[in-house]
C-alpha positions as CSV (number, residue, x, y, z in Angstrom):
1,X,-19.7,-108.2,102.1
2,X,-19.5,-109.8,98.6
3,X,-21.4,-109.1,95.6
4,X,-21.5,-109.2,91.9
5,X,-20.3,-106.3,89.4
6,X,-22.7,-103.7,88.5
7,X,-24.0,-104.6,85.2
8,X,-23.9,-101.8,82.5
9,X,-26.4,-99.4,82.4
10,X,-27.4,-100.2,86.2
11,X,-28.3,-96.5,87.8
12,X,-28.4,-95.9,91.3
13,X,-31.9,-95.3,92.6
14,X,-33.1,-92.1,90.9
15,X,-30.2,-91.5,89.1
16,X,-30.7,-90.4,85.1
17,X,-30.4,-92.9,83.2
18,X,-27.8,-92.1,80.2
19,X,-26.7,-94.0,76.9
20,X,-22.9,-95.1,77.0
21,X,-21.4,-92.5,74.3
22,X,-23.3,-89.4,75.9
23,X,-26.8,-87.4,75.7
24,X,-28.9,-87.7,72.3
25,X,-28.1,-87.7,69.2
26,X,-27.5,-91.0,66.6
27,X,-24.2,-90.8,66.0
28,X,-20.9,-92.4,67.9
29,X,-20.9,-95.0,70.1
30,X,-24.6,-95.1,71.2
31,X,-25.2,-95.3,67.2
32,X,-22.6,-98.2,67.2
33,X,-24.2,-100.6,70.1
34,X,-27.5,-99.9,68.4
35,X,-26.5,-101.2,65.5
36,X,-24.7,-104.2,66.6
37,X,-27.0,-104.9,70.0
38,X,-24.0,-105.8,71.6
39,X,-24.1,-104.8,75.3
40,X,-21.2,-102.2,76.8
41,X,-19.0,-102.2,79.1
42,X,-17.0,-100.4,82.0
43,X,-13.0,-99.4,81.8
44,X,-10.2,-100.8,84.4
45,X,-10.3,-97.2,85.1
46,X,-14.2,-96.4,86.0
47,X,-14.0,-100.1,88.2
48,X,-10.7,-98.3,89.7
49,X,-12.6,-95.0,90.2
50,X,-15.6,-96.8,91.5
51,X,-13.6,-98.8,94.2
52,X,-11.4,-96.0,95.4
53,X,-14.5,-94.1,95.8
54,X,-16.1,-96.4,97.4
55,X,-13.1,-96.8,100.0
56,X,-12.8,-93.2,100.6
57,X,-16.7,-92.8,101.3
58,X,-16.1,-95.3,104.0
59,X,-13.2,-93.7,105.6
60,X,-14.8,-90.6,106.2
61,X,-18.0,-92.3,107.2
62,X,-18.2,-95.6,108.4
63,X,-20.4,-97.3,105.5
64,X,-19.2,-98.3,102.0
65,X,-21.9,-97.3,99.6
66,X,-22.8,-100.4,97.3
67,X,-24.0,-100.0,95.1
68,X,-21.0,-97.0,94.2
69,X,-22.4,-94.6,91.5
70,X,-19.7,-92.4,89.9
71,X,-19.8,-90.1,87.3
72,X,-17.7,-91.1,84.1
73,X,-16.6,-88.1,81.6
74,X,-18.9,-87.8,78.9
75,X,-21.9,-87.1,82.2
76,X,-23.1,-91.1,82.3
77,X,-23.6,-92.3,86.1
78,X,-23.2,-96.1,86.8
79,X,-23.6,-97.7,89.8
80,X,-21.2,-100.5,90.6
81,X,-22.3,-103.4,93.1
82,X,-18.8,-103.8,95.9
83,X,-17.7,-107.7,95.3
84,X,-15.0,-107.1,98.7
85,X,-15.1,-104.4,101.2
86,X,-11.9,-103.9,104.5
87,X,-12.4,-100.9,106.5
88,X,-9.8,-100.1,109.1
89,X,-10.4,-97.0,110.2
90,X,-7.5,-97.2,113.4
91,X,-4.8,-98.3,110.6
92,X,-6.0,-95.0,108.4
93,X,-7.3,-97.5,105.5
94,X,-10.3,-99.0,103.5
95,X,-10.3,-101.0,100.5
96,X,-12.8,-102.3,98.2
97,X,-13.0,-104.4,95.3
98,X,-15.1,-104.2,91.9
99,X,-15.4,-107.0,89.6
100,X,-14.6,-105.7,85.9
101,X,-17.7,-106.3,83.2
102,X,-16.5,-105.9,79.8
103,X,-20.2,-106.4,78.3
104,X,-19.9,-108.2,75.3
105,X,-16.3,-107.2,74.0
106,X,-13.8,-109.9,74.0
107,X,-11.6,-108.1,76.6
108,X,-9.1,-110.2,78.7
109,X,-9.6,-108.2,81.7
110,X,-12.9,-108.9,81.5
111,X,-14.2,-110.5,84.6
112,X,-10.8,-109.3,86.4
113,X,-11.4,-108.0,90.1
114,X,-10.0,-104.5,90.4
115,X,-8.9,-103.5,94.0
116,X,-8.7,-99.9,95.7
117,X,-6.8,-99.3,99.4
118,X,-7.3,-95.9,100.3
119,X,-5.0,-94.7,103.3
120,X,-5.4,-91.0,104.3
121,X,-2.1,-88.7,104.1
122,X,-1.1,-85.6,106.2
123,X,-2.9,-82.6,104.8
124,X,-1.0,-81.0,101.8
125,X,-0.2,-84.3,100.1
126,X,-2.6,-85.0,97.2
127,X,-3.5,-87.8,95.7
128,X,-0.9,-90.5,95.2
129,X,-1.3,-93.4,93.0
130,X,1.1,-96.8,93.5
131,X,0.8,-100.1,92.0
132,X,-0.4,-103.0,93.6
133,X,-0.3,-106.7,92.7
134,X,-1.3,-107.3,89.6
135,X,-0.7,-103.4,88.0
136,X,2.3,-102.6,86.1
137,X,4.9,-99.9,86.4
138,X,6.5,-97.7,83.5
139,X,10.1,-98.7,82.7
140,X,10.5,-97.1,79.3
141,X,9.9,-93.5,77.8
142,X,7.6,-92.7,75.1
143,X,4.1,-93.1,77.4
144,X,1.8,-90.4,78.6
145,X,3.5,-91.5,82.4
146,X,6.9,-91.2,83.4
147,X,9.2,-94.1,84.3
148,X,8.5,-95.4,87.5
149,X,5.1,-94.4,87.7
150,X,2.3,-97.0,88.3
151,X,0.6,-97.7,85.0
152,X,-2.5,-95.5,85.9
153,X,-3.2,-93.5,83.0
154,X,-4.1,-90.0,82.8
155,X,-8.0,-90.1,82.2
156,X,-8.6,-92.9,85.5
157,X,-6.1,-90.5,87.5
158,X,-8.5,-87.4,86.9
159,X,-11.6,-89.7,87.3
160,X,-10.0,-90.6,90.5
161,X,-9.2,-86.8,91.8
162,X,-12.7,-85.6,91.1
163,X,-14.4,-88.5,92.8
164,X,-12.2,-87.8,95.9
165,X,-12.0,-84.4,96.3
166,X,-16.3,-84.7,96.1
167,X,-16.3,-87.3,98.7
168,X,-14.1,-84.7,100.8
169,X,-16.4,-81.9,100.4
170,X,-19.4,-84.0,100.9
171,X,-17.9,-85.5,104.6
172,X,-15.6,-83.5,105.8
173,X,-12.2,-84.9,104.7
174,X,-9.3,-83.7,103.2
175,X,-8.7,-85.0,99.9
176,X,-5.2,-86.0,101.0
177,X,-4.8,-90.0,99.9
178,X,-3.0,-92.5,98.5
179,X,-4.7,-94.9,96.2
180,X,-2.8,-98.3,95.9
181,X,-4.8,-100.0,92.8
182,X,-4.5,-103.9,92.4
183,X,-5.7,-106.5,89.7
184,X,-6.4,-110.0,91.4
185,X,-4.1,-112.4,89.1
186,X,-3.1,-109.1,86.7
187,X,0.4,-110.0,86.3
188,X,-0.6,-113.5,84.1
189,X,-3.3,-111.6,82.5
190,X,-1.3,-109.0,81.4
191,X,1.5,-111.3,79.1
192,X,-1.8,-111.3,76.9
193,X,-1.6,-107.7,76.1
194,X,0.7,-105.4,74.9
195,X,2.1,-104.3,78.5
196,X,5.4,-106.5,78.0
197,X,6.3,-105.4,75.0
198,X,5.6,-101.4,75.5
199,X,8.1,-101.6,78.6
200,X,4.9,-102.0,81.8
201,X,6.0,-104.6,83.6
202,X,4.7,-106.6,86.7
203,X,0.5,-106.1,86.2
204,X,-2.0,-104.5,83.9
205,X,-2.6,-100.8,82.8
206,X,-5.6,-99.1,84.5
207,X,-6.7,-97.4,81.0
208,X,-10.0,-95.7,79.9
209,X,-11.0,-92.3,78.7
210,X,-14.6,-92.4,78.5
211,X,-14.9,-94.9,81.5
212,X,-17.2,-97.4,78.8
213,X,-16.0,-100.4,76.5
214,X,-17.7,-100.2,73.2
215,X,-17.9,-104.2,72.1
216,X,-15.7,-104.1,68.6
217,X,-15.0,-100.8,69.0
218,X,-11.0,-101.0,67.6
219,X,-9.7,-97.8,69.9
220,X,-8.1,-99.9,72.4
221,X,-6.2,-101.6,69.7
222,X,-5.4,-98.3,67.6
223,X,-4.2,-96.6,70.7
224,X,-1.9,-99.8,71.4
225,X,-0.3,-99.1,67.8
226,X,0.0,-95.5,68.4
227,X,1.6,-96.2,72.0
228,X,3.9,-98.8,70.5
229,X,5.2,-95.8,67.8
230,X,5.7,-93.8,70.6
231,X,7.7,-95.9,72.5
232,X,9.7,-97.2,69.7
233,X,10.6,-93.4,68.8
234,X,11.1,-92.9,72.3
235,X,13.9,-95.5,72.6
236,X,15.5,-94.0,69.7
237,X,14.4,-97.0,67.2
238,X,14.9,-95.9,63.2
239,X,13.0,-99.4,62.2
240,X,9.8,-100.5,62.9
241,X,7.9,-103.3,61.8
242,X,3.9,-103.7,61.2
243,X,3.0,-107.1,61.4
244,X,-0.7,-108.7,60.8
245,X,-0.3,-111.8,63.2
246,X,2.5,-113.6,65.6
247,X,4.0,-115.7,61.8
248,X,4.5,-112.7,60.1
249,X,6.2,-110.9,63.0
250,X,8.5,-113.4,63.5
251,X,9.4,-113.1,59.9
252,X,10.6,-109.3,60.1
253,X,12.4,-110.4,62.5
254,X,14.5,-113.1,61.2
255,X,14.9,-111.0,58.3
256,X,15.5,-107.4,60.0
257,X,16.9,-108.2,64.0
258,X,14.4,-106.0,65.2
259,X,14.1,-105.6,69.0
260,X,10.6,-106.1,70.7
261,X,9.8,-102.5,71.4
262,X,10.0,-101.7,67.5
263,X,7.5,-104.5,66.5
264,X,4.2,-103.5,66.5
265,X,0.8,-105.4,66.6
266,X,-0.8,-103.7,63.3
267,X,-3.4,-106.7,62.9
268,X,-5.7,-105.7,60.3
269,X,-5.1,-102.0,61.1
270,X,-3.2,-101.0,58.3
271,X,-4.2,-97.1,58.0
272,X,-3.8,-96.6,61.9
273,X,-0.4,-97.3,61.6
274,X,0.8,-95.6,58.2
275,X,-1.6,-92.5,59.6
276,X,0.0,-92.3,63.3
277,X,3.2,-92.6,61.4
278,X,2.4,-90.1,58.9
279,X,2.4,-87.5,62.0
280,X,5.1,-88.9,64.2
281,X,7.5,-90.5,60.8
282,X,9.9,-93.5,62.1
283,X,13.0,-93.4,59.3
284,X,11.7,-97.2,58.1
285,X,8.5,-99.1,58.0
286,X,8.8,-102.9,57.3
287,X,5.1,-104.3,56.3
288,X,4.4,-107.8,56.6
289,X,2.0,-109.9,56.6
290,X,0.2,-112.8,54.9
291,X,-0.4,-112.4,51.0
292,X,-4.4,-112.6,51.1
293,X,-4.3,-109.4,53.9
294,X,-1.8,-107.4,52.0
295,X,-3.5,-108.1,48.7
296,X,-5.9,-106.3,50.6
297,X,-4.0,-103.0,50.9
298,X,-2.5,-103.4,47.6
299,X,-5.9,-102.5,46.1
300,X,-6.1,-99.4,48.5
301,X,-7.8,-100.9,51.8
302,X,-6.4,-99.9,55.1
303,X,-8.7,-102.0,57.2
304,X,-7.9,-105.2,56.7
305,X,-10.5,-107.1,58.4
306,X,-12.4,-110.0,56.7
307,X,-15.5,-108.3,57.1
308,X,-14.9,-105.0,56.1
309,X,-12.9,-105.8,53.0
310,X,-12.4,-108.9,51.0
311,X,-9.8,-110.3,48.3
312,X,-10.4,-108.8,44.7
313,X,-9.6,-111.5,42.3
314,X,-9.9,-108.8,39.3
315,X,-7.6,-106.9,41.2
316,X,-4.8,-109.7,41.3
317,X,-5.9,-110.8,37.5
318,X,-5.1,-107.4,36.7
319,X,-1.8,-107.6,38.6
320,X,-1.1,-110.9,37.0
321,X,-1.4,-109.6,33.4
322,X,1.3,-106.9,34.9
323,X,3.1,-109.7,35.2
324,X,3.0,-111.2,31.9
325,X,0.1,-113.4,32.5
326,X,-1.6,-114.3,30.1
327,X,-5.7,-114.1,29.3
328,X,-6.2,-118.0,30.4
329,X,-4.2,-117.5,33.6
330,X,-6.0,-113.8,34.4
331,X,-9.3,-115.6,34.2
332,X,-7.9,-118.5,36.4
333,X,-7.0,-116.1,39.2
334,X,-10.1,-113.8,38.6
335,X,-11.8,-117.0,39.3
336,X,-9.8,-118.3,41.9
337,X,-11.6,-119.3,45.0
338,X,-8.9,-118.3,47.2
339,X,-5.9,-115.4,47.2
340,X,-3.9,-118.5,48.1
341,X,-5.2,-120.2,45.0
342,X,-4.5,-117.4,43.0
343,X,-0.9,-116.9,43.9
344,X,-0.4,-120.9,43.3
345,X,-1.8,-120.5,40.2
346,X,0.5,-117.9,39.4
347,X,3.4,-119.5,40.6
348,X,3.4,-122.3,38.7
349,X,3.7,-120.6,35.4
350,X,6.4,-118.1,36.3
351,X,4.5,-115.0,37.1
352,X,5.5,-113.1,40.3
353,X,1.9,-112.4,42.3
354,X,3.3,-112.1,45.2
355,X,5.8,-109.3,44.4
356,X,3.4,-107.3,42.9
357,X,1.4,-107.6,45.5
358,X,4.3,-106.4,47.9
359,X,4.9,-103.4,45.4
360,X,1.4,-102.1,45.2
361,X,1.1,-102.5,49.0
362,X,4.2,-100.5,49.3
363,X,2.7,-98.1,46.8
364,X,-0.7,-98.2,48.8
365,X,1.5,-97.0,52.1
366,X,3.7,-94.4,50.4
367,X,0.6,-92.9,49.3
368,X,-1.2,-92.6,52.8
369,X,2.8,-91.6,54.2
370,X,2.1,-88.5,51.9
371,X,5.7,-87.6,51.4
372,X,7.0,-88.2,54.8
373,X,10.4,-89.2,55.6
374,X,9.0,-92.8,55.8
375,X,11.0,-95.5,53.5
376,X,8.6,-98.8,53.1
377,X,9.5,-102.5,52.3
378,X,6.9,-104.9,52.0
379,X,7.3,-108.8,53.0
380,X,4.4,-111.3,52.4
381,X,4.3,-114.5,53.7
382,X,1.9,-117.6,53.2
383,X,0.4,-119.7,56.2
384,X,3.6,-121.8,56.9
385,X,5.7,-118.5,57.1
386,X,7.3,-118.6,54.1
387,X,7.9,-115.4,51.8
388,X,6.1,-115.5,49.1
389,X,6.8,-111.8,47.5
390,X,8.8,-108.5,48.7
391,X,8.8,-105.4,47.7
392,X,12.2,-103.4,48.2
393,X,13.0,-100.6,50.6
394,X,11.1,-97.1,48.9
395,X,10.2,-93.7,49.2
396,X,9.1,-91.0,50.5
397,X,6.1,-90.3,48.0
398,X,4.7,-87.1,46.9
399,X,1.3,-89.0,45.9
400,X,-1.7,-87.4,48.1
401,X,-4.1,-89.5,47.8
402,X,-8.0,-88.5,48.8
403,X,-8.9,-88.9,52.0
404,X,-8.1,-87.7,55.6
């Protein structure tokens, strides 16, 4: 039988309904999709849990339950409609298939079809996970799963364990299976993430730990930067690189030789990087990015984001006079209509915007590094990739600035 993915918020008949980010209250995530009336979505790993479950049901008794309600770890209980159902009961096996909504965050799994085979074990065995098509393995250290393991993180793995050893007390089975997890086309979706680079190879992660995709939320991409430290500091690195975008990355590496694993995909996430390092310190910390973003945490931002902070052109003025601008050229870059304006402007008459920049930038980290064996060098670039200012190699600070 096909079908189409259970929408978010769908409830099986009866079923409580409950807002994704948990009972009452205004605060977190229900507080957030409020706000933005964006629509939520579902994890690889509830569509994972919801397949296998769904398999496992039909094992023991015949009939694959569709919709498939499961019940996620902060108590909400979606139902997800089966898009493929196999059940071959003389071969020991049943799979089905859920198709992956990502409600309205710009996920690139989203749409993905996520695949469970279930195929019962002699008694005493467990749960065993393996990768399918389409899911990646571990092949370096530094990630919550050991090498070799398929990349079926720990949340989905419970999610997974509870479901089936409930399904075993509700029909009689054992508990004792192995769940073989696939992502139709997984492989080519996953050179778009960070998989590659953090050592997963061959397929996609099967990730989640509330089971729901918050549109915008930022986690999945903060817990990509804190993975990528991990595995950097795994693998021994002394060097890392945060970089806002694919120009500036490839400038730390021209100018540093840095290998893959110690490059990580900051974007405009500035303090999750300098914070996750603060606790787990990496010996260096190259910065670099483009001149109007690291103006940005010159002045004391950490999230970078267009929309959440914006180029102060009294800020650079006053950087400018630093400099040895003078009153007319202050005004001309207070007034400037771009960053990139305002560095031109400077430029032209001699003064160095762009290392200053770089300096209070590295000043801005060394402040959130809090003293930690951390030394920071700063490089911005402009749009064609060219290095506009630099701030030397520096630190540790003893500044502690407010804050957490």
């Amino acid at each position: 039988m096909t079908g189409t993915a259970g929408a978010p918020g769908t409830e099986d008949a009866g079923a409580p309904a409950h807002a994704p980010g948990g009972r009452g209250g205004p605060g977190g995530r229900a507080a957030q999709l409020e706000r933005t009336g964006l629509r939520p979505g579902w994890t690889t790993g509830a569509c994972a849990t919801a397949a296998a479950t769904a398999a496992y049901t039909a094992l023991l008794t015949g009939r694959f339950p569709d919709p498939v309600t499961i019940t996620l770890p902060r108590g909400e209980t979606p139902a997800f409609a089966l898009a493929t159902e196999e059940l071959r009961p003389a071969e020991g096996r049943a799979a089905a298939g859920v198709v992956k909504d990502a409600g309205d965050d710009p996920d690139v799994t989203h749409g993905a079809l996520v695949r469970a085979t279930v195929r019962l074990l002699p008694p005493g065995s467990g749960v065993v996970f393996r990768a399918g098509p389409g899911v990646g393995t571990v092949t370096r250290p530094g990630l919550p799963l050991a090498v070799g393991e398929p990349a079926v993180n720990p949340v989905p793995r419970r999610m997974m364990g509870d479901h089936v050893a409930e399904v075993a007390a509700r029909h009689g089975g054992s508990g004792d299976v192995e769940i073989e997890l696939s992502v139709d086309h997984g492989e080519e979706i996953a050179r778009s993430t960070w998989n590659p680079r953090l050592g997963i190879l061959g397929g996609l992660s099967i990730l989640g730990t509330t089971g729901v995709v918050v549109p915008y939320s930022c986690s999945a991409w903060i817990d990509s930067i804190r993975r990528g430290i991990d595995v950097a500091r795994a693998a021994g690195r002394t060097h890392v690189a945060g970089c806002t975008g694919s120009t500036s990355e490839r400038t730390a590496v021209a100018e540093h030789g840095l290998p893959e694993d110690a490059l990580l995909d900051m974007g405009d996430f500035a303090g999750a990087v300098l914070k996750y390092l603060r606790r787990h310190p990496v010996p260096r910390l190259t910065i670099a990015g483009g001149f109007a973003k690291l103006s940005k945490l010159a002045a004391g931002h950490l999230d970078l984001h267009s929309g959440r902070s914006q180029v102060d052109k009294g800020f650079l003025a006053d950087l400018a006079r630093r400099g040895g601008a003078d009153e007319e050229l202050a005004a001309a870059v207070a007034g400037a209509n771009t960053g990139l304006e305002a560095l031109q402007r400077c430029a032209a008459r001699g003064v160095p915007l762009g290392d200053l920049v770089a300096e209070a930038a590295r000043g801005t980290a060394l402040g959130v590094l809090r003293g930690e064996p951390v030394t920071v060098d700063v490089i911005c670039i402009d749009r064609a990739g060219r290095i506009v200012g630099r701030a030397a190699p520096a630190g540790p600070s003893r500044v502690r600035p407010p804050g957490p």
